[in-house]
Structure formats: structure tokens, C-alpha cells
C-alpha positions as CSV (number, residue, x, y, z in Angstrom):
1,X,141.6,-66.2,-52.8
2,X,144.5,-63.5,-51.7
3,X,146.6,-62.8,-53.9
4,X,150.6,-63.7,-52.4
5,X,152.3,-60.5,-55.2
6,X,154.0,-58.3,-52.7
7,X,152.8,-54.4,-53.4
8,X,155.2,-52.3,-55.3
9,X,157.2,-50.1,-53.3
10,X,155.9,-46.4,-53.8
11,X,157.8,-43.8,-55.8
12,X,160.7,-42.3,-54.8
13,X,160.4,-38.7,-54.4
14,X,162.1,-36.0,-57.0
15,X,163.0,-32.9,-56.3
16,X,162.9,-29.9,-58.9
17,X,164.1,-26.6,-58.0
18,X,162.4,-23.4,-59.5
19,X,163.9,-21.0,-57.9
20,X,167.4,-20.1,-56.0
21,X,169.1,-16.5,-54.4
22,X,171.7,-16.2,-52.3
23,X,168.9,-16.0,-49.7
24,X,166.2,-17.6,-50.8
25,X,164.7,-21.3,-52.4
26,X,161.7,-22.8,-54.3
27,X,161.6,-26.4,-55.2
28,X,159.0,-29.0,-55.6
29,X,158.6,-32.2,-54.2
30,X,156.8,-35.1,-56.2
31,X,155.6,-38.6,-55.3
32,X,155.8,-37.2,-51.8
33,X,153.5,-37.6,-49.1
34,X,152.2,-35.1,-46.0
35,X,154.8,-36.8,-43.4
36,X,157.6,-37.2,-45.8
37,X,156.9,-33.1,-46.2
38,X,156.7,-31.9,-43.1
39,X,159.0,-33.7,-41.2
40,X,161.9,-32.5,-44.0
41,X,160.6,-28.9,-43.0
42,X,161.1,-29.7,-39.5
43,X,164.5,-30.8,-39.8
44,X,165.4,-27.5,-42.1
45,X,163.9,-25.4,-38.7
46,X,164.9,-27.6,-36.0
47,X,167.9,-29.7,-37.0
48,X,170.3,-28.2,-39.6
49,X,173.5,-27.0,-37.2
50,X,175.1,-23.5,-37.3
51,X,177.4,-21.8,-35.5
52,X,175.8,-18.8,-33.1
53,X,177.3,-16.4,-30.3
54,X,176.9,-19.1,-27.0
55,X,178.7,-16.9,-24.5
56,X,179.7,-13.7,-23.8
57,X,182.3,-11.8,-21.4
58,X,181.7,-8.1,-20.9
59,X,184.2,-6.2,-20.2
60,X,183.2,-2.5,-20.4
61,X,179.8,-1.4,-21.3
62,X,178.9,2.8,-20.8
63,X,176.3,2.4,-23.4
64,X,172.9,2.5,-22.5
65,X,171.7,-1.4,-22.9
66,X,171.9,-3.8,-20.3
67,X,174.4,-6.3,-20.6
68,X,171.9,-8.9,-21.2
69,X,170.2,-7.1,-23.3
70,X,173.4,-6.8,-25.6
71,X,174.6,-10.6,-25.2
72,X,171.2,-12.0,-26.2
73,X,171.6,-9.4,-29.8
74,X,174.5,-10.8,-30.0
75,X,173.7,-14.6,-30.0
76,X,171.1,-14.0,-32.7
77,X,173.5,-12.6,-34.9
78,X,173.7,-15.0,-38.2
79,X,177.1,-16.4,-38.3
80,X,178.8,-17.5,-41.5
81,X,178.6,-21.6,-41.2
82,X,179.5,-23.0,-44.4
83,X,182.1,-24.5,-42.0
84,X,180.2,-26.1,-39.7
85,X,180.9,-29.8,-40.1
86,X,184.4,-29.1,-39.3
87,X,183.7,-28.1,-35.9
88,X,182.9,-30.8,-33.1
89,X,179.8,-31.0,-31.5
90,X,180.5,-29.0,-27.5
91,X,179.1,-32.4,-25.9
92,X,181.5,-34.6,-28.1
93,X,184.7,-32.4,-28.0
94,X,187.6,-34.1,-25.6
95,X,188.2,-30.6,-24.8
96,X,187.6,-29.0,-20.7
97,X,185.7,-26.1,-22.0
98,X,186.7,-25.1,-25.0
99,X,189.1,-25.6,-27.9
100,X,189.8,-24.9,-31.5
101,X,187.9,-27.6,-32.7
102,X,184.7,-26.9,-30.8
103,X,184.7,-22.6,-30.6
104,X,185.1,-20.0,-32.2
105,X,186.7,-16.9,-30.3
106,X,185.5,-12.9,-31.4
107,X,186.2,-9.4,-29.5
108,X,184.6,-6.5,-29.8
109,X,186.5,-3.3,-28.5
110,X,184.7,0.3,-29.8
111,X,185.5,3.5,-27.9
112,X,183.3,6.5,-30.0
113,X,185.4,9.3,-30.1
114,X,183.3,11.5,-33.0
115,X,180.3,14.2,-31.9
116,X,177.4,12.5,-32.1
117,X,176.0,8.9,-32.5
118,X,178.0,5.7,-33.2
119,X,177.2,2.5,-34.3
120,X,178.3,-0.6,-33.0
121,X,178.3,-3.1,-35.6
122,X,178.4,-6.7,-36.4
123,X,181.4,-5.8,-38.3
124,X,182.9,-4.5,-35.4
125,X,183.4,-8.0,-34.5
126,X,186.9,-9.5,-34.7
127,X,187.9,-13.0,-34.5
128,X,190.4,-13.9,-32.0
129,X,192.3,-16.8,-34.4
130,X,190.4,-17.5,-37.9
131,X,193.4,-18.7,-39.3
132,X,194.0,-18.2,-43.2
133,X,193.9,-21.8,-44.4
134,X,190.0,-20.9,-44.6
135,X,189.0,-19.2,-48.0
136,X,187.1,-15.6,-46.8
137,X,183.8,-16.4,-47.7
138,X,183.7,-19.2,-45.9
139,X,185.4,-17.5,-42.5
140,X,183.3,-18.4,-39.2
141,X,182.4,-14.7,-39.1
142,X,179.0,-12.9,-38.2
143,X,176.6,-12.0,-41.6
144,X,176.9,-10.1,-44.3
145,X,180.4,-10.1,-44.4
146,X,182.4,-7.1,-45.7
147,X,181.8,-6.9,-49.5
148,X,185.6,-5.8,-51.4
149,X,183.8,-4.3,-54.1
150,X,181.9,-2.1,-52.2
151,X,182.8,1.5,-50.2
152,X,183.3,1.4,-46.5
153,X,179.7,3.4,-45.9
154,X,178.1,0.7,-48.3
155,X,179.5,-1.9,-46.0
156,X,178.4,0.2,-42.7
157,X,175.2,0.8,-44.2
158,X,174.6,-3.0,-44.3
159,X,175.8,-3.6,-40.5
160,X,173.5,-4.9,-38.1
161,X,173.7,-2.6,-35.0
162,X,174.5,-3.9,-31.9
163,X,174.4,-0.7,-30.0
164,X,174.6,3.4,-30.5
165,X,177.3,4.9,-28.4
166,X,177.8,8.4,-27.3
167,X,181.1,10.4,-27.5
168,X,183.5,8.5,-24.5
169,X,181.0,5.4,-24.0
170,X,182.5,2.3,-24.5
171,X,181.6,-1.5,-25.2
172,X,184.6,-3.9,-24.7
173,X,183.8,-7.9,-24.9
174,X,184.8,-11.3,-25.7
175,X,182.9,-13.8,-27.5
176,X,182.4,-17.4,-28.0
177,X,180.8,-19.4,-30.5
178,X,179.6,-22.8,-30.8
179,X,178.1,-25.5,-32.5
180,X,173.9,-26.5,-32.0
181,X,170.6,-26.8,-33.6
182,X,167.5,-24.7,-33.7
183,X,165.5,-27.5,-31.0
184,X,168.7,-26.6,-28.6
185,X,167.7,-23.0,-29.3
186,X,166.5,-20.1,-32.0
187,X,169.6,-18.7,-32.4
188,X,171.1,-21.8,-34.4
189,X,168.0,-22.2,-36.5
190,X,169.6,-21.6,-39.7
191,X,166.3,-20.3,-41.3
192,X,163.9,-17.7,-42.1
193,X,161.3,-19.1,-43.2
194,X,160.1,-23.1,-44.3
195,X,157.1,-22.9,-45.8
196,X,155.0,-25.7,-47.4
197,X,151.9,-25.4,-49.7
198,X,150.2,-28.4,-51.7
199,X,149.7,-28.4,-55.0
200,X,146.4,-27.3,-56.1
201,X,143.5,-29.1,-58.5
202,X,141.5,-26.7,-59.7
203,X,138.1,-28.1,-61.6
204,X,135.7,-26.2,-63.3
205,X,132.2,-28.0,-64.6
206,X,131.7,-26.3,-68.0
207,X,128.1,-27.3,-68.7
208,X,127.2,-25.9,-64.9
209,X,128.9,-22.5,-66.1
210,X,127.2,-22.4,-69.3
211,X,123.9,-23.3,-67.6
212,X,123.9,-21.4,-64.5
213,X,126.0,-18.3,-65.1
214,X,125.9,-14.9,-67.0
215,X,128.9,-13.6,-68.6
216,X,128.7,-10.8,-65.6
217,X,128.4,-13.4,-62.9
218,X,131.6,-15.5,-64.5
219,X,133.2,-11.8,-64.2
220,X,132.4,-11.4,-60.7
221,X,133.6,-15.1,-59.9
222,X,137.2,-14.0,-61.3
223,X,137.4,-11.2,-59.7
224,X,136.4,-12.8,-56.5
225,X,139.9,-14.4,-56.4
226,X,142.4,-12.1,-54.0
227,X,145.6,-13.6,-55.9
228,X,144.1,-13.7,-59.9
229,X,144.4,-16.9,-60.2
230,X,141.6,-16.9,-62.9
231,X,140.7,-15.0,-65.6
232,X,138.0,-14.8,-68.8
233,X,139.3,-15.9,-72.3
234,X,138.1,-14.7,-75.6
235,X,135.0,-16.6,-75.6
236,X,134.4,-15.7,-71.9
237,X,135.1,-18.8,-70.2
238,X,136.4,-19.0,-66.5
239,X,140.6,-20.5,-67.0
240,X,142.7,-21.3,-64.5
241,X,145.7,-19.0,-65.6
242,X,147.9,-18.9,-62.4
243,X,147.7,-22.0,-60.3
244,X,150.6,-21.6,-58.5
245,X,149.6,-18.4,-56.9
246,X,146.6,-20.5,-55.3
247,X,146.3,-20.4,-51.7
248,X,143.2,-22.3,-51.1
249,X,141.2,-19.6,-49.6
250,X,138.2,-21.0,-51.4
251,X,136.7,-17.4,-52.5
252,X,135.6,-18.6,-56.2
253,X,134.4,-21.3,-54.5
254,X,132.1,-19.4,-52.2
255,X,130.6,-16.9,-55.2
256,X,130.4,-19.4,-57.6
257,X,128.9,-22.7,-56.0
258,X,126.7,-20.6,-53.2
259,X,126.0,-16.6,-54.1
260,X,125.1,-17.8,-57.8
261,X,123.6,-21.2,-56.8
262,X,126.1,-22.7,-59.0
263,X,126.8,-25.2,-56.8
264,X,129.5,-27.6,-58.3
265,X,130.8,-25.6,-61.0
266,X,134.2,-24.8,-59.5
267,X,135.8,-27.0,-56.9
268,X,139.6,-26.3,-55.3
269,X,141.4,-29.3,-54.1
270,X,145.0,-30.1,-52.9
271,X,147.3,-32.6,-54.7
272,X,149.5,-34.1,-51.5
273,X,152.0,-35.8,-53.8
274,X,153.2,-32.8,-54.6
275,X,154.3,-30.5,-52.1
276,X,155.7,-26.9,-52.8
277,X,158.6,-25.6,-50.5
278,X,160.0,-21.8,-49.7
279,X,163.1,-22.0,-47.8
280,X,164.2,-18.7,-46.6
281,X,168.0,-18.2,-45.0
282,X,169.0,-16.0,-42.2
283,X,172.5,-16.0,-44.0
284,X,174.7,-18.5,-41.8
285,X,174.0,-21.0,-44.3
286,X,173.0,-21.1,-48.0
287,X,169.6,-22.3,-48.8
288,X,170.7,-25.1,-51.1
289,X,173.1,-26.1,-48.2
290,X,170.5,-26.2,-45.7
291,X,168.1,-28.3,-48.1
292,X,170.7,-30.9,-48.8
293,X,171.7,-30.9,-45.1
294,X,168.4,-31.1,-43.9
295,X,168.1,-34.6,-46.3
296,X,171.0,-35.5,-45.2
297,X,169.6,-35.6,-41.2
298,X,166.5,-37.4,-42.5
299,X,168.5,-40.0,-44.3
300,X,170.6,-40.7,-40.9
301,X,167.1,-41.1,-38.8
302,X,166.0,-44.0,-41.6
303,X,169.5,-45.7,-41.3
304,X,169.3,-45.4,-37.7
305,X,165.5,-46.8,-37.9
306,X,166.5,-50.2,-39.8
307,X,169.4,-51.0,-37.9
308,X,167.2,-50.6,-34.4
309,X,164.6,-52.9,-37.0
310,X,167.8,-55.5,-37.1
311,X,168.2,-55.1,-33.4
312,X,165.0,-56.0,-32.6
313,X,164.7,-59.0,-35.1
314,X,167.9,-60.4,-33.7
315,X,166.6,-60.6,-30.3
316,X,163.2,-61.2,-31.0
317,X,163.4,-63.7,-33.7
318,X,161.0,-62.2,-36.1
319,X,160.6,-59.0,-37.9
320,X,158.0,-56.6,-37.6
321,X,155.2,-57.2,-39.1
322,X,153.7,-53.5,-40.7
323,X,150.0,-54.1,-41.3
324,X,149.5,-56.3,-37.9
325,X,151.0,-53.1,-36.7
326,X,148.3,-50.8,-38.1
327,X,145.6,-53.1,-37.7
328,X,146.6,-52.9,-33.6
329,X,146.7,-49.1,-33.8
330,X,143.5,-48.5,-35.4
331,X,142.2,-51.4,-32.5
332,X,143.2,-49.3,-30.0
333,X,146.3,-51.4,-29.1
């Protein structure tokens, strides 16, 4: 007879950060799942908004690029977007073509007057009206900004070049920036790098390494490993000693189990509860920000999920039914 106890709803997924820069995060994931995984990393890639250069006026250019070639640097400049829910969406805004709320306005006027090569720099870049209500570091302004505390070449040094001018070439422009996500295009992907890896289980059958290998053959199984993620303790036993730096590339595996016919004595596995994440920034937003923004998203998609779920049970008069739903889709239905 069936039993009529409902199945406990799974875990709910934690999140523990190991590591966080200015440019860069780690955390872990547990009592997660593949889809729950990757769909967050999408999101981070493909969702998170920023501002980026979306149109640009050229005034005067004597400098060897192509104006396209210089207004598509300029839209994948990172721009500083700790801001960015203040600004209405382009397609939202009640404004013609543009307004305050919606853009951002920059010029860029260099004329090189010095002997010689000059660069033209993101921090040549000047906002038309940034007001000063908005604290500095958080400014709407292309990244790295310019650092107080260090010397004017230190800053320079750190500029992303636009273009090199000669003596008497010129690059004059104005500049608009707007809201979007990376699916709209790159340039308002706010990141690097997303980068997942499962957590790995590695086993190792002692009496098969006592049985079928030497002390030389256990050497040559550790040092089979690209990342040394094993290594020999005092009484010459194979240990796992740095799991994390795993990458499944199944090398142990291969001398152990088939070279030395030890076949079963070390096995690599992935753990999919547990999912490891590397977020890398471009620098328009932080890394934590575009984490927690990125959750945020997904959290809107489920709300928006149950209440089309409430929609359909209104008009339908009864709720989906999950496994008649899976038992139709592995039918073919």
C-alpha cells in the first residue's frame, strides 16, 4: 500500500564565501543541485545590469583609428555601476530619447600638443553632469577611477588607452551611457569570469594499494597528478592532501587503475550538492554585488513562476500536477 506522507522539501541551499578582492570571489554552494548552479551563473553572465558606453558622437578624430573602431573601445570600457538601480531601464523611461534618469552624458576633448606619443585615456573621459549628491566612488564614471592617494603617472599608468595621438591630432566626442544586460550585449556583462567546478570525492582502496602496488609505483601515481593533489605520508601511503585543487582530469586514475593493473584502487568522483563558484569582475560592479544581484534576478523568475502557477490554477480549476508532468515528459508527451 502507498504510503499518503508528502516528501520533505529538499534543503535549502547555503552559501559560504572563501574568498573575496575588490575584483575577485570564491564561495561555495551546498545542498545545491546542477540547475540551481548553473542557471545562477548564467544570470551573473547574462543578466546582472551595468551601465556601458551605448552611443557615441564624433566630433574630431585626426588619429589614426576609424571612428568605429574607437566607439566600439569605447563601449567596452567598464563603467562604475554601483548606481545602477537608480537609473531607469531605456525601454521604460517616459523620456523621447534620453534623460537624466535613463543616461549618462561624457565628453572627451584631447588635442596632443607634446613631441611624441599621447595617450588617450579612459580618464580622459568627463562627465557632462554627475552631480555631487553621489559619493566619488560610487560616480557613473569609466574604471579604475582616479586613486587620491596616488601620483598623477601612477594614475596614467593605470589608464586604459583609447587611442595614441601624434603632436596636432585630435579626438573630440560626446558620449552616452545607458542601462542593459549582458544577453542585450557583452559590453554590459558585468563579468570576467563565472566559473563552476563540483566538489570532488576522492576514494582510495587501501588493501588494492597494499596488494597491487610498490612504494615506487604509489610514487609514480602521485606524481602523475598535474595539480599535487596527492602526496605519500610517513608510512608511504597515497593521501588526498589538496582536494580543492582537483580538476577531474582523471590522471591518477589512469596510472593507478590501468598502467599498474590496479584497477579500483583510486576512483575520482563529483559531489553535485556542492558546487564551487569563481566570479571574476570587470570592475563596473563588485563581485559580492554581482552575486547578490544575480540571486536577486533568480528569486524574481520564481515569484514570477508561482504567480503564472496561480494564473493557470484560476482558470483551469486545478493545479499542476509535478510527477504526472514528468511521467508525460519521459512518455514522450
Amino acid at each position: 500500500m502507498a504510503s499518503s506522507s508528502k516528501k520533505s522539501p529538499p534543503p535549502m541551499p547555503v552559501i559560504e564565501v572563501t574568498l573575496l578582492t575588490p575584483e575577485l570571489i570564491k564561495f561555495t554552494m551546498f545542498n545545491a543541485n546542477q540547475a540551481i548552479a548553473n542557471a545562477l551563473r548564467r544570470i551573473m553572465i547574462a543578466e546582472v545590469p551595468t551601465l556601458a558606453i551605448d552611443t557615441v558622437t564624433i566630433e574630431e578624430n585626426s588619429s589614426p583609428l576609424f571612428d568605429e573602431f574607437i566607439a566600439h573601445r569605447l563601449g567596452l570600457l567598464p563603467i562604475n555601476s554601483k548606481e545602477v538601480d537608480s537609473y531607469s531601464d531605456p525601454k521604460d523611461c517616459q523620456c523621447y530619447s534620453s534623460c537624466p534618469n535613463c543616461t549618462v552624458k561624457y565628453t572627451l576633448d584631447v588635442i596632443a600638443e607634446d613631441h611624441g606619443v599621447t595617450d588617450v585615456t579612459h580618464l580622459d573621459i568627463q562627465p557632462v553632469d554627475q552631480g555631487t549628491s553621489i559619493p566619488e566612488s560610487r560616480r557613473p564614471l569609466p574604471v579604475p577611477l582616479w586613486d587620491r592617494s596616488k601620483t598623477e603617472e601612477e594614475n596614467r599608468r593605470n589608464g586604459i588607452v583609447i587611442a595614441k595621438l601624434r603632436r596636432n591630432q585630435q579626438l573630440t566626442m560626446h558620449m552616452e551611457a545607458r542601462k542593459g544586460v549582458g544577453k542585450m550585449h557583452a559590453k554590459w556583462n558585468p563579468t570576467g569570469t563565472v566559473a563552476i567546478r563540483y566538489e570532488p570525492v576522492i576514494t582510495i582502496d587501501r588493501a588494492i594499494e597494499y596488494e597491487k602496488l610498490s612504494v615506487a609505483q604509489r610514487k609514480a601515481v602521485v606524481r602523475s597528478c598535474p595539480k599535487r593533489v596527492l602526496d605519500l605520508d610517513a608510512a608511504d601511503r597515497i593521501q588526498v592532501v589538496r582536494k580543492d585543487l582537483c580538476d577531474f582530469c582523471d590522471e591518477c586514475v589512469t596510472r593507478a587503475n590501468y598502467d599498474f593493473q590496479a584497477k579500483g584502487m583510486i576512483t575520482v568522483k563529483q559531489r553535485t550538492d556542492v558546487v564551487h563558484f569563481t566570479v571574476e569582475s570587470t570592475g563596473a560592479r563588485p563581485p559580492e554585488d554581482i552575486v547578490m544581484a544575480a540571486i536577486k534576478v533568480f528569486k524574481e523568475k520564481w515569484i514570477r513562476l508561482y504567480e503564472d502557477l496561480g494564473k493557470w490554477e484560476q482558470e483551469f480549476g486545478q493545479p499542476i500536477d509535478p510527477a504526472a508532468a514528468d511521467e508525460d515528459e519521459q512518455m514522450g508527451g
